[in-house]
N, C-alpha and C positions, 0 to 999 in steps of 0.2 A: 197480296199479289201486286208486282208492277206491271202497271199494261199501256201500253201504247197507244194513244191514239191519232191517226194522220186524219187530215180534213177535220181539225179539230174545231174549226171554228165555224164548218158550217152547221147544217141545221138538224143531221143526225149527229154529229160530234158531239156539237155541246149538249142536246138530250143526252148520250151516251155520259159524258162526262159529269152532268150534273145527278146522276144516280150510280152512277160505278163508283165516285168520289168519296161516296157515303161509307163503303167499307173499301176500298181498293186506294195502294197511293195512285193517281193517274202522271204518268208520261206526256203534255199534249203537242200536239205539233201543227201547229197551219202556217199562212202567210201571217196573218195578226192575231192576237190575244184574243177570246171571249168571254167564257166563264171561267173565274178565280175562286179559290177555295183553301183549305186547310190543307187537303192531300192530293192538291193539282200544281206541277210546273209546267212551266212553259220551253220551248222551242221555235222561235218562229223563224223560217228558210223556204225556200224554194224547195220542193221534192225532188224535184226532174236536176238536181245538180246530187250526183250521185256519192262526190266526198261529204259532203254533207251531213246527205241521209246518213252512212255508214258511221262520221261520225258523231248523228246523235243514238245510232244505236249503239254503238260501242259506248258510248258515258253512258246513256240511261240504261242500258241493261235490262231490258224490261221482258218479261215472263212471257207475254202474250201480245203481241201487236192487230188493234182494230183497224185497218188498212179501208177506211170511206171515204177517201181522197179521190177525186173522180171527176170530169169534166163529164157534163149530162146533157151539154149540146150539142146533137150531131152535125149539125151543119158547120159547127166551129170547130168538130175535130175532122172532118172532112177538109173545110179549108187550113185548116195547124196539124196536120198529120202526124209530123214531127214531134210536135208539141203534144198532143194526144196518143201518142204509142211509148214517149218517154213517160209520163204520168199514168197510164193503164199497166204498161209491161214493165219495163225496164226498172222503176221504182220498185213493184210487185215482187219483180226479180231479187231483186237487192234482198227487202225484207225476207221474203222465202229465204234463203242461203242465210241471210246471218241467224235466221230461228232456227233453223234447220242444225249450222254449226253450234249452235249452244242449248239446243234442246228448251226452245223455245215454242209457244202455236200460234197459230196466226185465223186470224175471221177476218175475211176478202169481201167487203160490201162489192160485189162484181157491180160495175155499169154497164153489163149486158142486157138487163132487162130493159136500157132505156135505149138499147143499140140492137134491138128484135127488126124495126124496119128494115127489109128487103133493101141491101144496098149494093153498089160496084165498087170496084177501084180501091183504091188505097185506105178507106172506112169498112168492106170489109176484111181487107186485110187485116185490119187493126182488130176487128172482131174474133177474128180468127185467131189471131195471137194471142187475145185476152182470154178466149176458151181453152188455148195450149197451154198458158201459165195458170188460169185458173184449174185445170186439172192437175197440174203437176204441185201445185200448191195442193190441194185435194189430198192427192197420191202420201205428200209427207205430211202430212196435219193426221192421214191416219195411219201413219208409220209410230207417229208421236204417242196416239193414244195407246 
């Protein structure tokens, strides 16, 4: 199976990649390289620029996308809102639609368990939208099965 993985190079990526690798070719994607292997390539881009993403899922064509790309500071997606509702949703978005059209599944490491404090303003906007794309991603993952 090809799989995906975004936030590849942080600290659940590379676990993930360093035993999915073992039987699975992996897909990986972050800002830099981490773990290299036999049945791992690399992609390294910026998420939040959305021709990108699209196309490295169009070349990699990958089965299943591990979508654990995630900013886990609230205080830095409260002040980059912007910047934090393009990498939560908008990225999420993308992936969902191109699995979706090719009959691909996807596993949403959500960063809502680290975005639970009681918040205002434009952070919980941001939570709110990430529980909307997180359902609807939910919705077709079990359309899939």
């Amino acid at each position: 199976m090809k799989i995906g993985i975004t936030g590849a190079s942080g600290m659940l990526g590379t676990e993930l990649i360093s035993h999915l690798s073992k039987s699975h070719q992996i897909i990986a994607t972050s800002r830099t390289k981490s773990v290299e292997g036999r049945h791992i390539s690399w992609s390294c881009f910026d998420l939040t620029e959305p021709a990108s993403l699209s196309g490295w899922l169009e070349n990699s064509k990958p089965d299943l996308v591990i979508h654990c790309a995630a900013i886990v500071n609230v205080e830095f997606c409260e002040e980059n809102f912007d910047l934090a509702s393009s990498l939560h949703v908008e990225t999420t978005q993308v992936i969902s639609d191109y699995l979706n059209r090719n009959g691909g599944r996807l596993i949403y490491i959500s960063p809502i368990q680290f975005l639970t404090v009681k918040r205002k303003g434009p952070i919980q906007r941001l939570i709110s939208l990430t529980q909307q794309t997180f359902m609807h991603r939910l919705n077709l993952l079990v359309k899939l099965l």
